[in-house]
N, C-alpha and C positions, 0 to 999 in steps of 0.2 A: 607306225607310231611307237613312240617309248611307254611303258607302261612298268610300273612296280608289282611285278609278279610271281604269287607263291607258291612256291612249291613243297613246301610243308611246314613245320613249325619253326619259328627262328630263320626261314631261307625265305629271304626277301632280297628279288633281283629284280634291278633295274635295267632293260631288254627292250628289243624290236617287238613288235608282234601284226599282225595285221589288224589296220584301219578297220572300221567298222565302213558297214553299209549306209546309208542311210533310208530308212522305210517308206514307204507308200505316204505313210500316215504319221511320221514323226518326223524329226529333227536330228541334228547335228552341231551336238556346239564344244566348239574348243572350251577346253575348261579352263578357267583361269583360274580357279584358287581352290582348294577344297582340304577342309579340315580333318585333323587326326583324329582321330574321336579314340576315346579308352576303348570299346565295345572294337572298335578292330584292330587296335593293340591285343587287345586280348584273345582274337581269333586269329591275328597273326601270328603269336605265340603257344599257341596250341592247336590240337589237331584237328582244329574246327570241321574240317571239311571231311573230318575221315577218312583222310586216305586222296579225295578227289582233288585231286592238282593236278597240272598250276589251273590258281585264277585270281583273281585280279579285285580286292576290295575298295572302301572308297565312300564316302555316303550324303559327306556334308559338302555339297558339290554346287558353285555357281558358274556359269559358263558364258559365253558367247553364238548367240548360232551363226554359224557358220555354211548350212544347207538345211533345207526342209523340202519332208516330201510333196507331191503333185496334191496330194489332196489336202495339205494341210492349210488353215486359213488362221487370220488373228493374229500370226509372228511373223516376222518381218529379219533378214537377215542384218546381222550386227545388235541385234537386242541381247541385253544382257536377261539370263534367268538363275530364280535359285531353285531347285528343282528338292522338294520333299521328299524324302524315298519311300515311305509307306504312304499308297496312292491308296485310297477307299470308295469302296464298290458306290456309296452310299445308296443300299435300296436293302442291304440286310437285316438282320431287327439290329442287330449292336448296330451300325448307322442312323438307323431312323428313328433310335431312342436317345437320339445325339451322343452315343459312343461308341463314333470312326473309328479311337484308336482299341478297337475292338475288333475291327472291321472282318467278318468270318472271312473274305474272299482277297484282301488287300493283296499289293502287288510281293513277293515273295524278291526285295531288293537285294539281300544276299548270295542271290541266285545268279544275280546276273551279274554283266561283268561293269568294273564299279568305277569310280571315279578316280583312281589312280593312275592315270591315263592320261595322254594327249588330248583325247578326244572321247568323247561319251554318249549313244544314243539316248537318246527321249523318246522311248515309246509313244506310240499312238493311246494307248490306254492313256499313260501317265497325263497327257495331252488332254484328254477327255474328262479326268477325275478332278480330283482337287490337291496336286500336286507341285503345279508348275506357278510361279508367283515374277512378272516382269518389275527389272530394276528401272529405275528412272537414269537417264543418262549419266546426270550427275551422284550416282550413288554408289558406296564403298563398296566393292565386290567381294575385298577381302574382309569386313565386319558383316557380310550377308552370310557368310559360310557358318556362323555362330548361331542362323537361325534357325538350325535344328535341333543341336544340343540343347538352342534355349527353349524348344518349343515344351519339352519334356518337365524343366521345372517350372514353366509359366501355367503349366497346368494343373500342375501338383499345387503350386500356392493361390490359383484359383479355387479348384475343389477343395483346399481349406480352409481357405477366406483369411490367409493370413492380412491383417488390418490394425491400425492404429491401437494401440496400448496391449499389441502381443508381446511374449517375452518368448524366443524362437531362438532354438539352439541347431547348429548344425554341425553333422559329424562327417568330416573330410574335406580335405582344402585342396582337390582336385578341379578341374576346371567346370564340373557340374556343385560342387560345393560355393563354388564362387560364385557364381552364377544367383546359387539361393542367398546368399549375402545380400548380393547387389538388388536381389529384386524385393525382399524382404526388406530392405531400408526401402525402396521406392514405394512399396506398398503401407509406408507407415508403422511399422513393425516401432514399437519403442525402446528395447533391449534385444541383441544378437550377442550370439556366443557362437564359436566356430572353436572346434575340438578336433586335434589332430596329433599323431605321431610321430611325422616325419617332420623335423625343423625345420628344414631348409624351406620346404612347402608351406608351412605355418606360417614365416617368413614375409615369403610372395604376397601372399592371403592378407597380410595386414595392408596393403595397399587396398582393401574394400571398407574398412572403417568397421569393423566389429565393435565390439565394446568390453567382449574378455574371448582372448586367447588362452586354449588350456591346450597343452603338450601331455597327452596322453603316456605317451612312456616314460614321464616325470613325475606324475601326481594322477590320484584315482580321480579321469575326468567326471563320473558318477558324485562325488564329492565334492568337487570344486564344483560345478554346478548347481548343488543344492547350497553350498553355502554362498554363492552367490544371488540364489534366488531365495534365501532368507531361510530354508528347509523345504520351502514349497516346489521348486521343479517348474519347470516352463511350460508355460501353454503349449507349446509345441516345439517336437523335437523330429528334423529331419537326418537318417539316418542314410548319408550318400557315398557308403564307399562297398565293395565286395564282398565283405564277410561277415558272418552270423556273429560276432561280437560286439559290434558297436550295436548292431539291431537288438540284443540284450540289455546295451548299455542306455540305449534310447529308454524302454521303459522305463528304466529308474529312474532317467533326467525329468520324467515326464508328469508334471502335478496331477492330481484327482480331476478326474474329467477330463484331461487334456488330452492331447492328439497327438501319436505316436507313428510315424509316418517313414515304413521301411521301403529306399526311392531305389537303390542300387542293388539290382542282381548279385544273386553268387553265385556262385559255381554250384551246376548241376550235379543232384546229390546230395547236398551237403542241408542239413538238418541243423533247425537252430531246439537249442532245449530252454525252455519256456514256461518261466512260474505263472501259470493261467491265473493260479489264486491271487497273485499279484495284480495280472491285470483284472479279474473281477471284480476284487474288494476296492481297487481307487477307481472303477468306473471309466477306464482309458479305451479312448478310440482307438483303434487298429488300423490304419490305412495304407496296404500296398500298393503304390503308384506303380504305372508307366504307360509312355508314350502321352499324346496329346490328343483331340478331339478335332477336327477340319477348323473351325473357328478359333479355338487356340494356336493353332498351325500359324495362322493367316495371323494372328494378334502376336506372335512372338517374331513375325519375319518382319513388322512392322516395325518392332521395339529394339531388335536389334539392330537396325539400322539407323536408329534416332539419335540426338545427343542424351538423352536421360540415362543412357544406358550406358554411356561410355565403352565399345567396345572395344578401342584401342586400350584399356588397362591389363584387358584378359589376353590380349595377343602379344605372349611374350618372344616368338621365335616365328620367322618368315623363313620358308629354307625351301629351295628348289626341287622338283621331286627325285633325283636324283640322290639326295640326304634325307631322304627317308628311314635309313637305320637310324641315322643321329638323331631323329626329330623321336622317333620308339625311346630310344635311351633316354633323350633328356627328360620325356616324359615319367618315363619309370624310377628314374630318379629323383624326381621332383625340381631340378633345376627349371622345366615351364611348367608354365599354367595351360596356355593354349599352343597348339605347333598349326599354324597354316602351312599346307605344302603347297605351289606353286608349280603344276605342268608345264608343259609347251615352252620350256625355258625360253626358245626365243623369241614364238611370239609374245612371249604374258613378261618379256624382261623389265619391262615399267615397273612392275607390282614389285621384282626384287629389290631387298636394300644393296644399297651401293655398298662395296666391300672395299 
């Protein structure tokens, strides 16, 4: 089968490699569609693996089966699934205190080899846990692959209770930035601000209906902020891009009492410096997000596939897996929001736009 396989930073080749197996106790499903996420951008671009190459990433993955094993029951071949990658034990205490995305034992999905592929097994475990979610026939394969980036901020604005007459500012108009847009007006949010540096991205972004755009490398977004929220700062300020700047920048967006919420990883290492006294004296929450809970998992794969969510806005670029460089680039450039890549070019050639 063909598979986008790395061999170190920057060297992404698309190559034969051998078929997988299909297990005892699992599956086999052609993949049809499976999402670029930043998170393997940015391990495709560095030296995630340390040294250990090639292998093959991939995460946001909906498929076809295609074969299952002797002892597998419940699937049926030609069902479509969308497959979670962080499968949880649920019997640890983070599980059983309803926080899976805690989960001490979860399946280590980096490990294995990933959805950039023709083809992808589904573990027996994965099988077992609360991982694996079947599409109804008539449903979009390619807005199901968005349900795991979305599961991550369906859950951030659940544990915030982001609701009706919030003022919610977000920092980054990457495709998890958009995301908190779209679900922040769904949730009744009554003022949104979306803050970002790169124009072209900003851009894009306004196709989710914000209500003020601020261009960071134009004006101190810190300031246009307050003076949009009268001096007082937003009830909530989510803070969704890589680096210890904006998560500075968010306190200050963030009124007394309000809820300051750092959702994007940075790079390992890297230390943010932090007027504590700032955050004591205005009484500011602190909330490090990530990942999702099993129930949130399950409620974001449902949302993404609905009409409220419109997931055809976020899906700016459909591109064969074979342009997988292109789809890294337009990403990093900001030219998309979302890149779906497309395996199996000729079986899944439906899913391509006609050129």
């Amino acid at each position: 089968m063909k598979a986008a396989v790395m061999y170190g930073p920057n060297d992404i080749r698309v190559e034969e490699i051998e078929t997988p197996v299909c297990p005892e106790d699992g599956l086999i499903i052609n993949v049809r569609a499976v999402g670029l996420c930043g998170s393997d951008i940015r391990n495709m671009t560095t030296d995630s693996r340390q040294g250990k190459y090639p292998h093959v990433y991939g995460h946001e993955i909906v498929g076809e089966i295609v074969e299952k094993g002797p002892q597998v029951k419940g699937y049926e071949l030609g069902e479509n699934i969308y497959v979670y990658p962080a499968d949880h034990c649920g019997h640890c205490e983070a599980c059983r205190s309803g926080h899976s995305e805690m989960c001490e034992n979860q399946g280590k999905y980096t490990e294995r080899v990933g959805g950039f592929a023709d083809y992808y097994v589904v573990t027996g475990t994965q099988l077992s846990r609360d991982s694996v979610f079947k599409l109804a026939p008539d449903q979009d394969v390619i807005a199901a692959t968005l349900a795991e980036p979305l599961s991550s901020v369906y859950a951030c604005q659940d544990n915030i209770d982001v609701r009706y007459g919030d003022t919610v500012v977000v920092i980054g108009a990457g495709p998890i930035g958009c995301f908190h847009i779209q679900l922040a007006r769904l949730r009744g949010a009554t003022k949104i601000a979306m803050v970002e540096l790169n124009e072209e991205r900003l851009e894009l972004a306004k196709r989710f209906g914000a209500d003020l755009y601020v261009n960071s490398s134009k004006e101190d977004p810190v300031e246009a902020i307050k003076k949009w929220t009268h001096g007082k700062g937003a009830d909530k300020v989510i803070s969704a891009t890589p680096v210890t700047v904006t998560q500075n920048q968010a306190l200050y967006m963030t009124r007394k009492g309000g809820i300051t919420v750092w959702f994007g990883g940075v790079a390992k290492g890297k230390l943010a410096e932090i007027d504590t006294n700032y955050a004591h004296y205005n009484g500011l929450w602190i909330y490090g997000h990530f990942g999702a809970n099993s129930i949130q998992v399950e409620q974001s794969f449902h949302l993404a596939l609905s009409d409220a969510f419109e997931a055809k806005k976020f899906i700016t670029h459909i591109l064969p897996l074979s342009k997988i460089n292109e789809g890294i680039q337009l990403t990093k450039t900001g030219e998309a929001i979302k890149v779906v890549l497309i395996p199996n070019e000729e079986k899944n050639k439906d899913l391509l736009p006609n050129e």
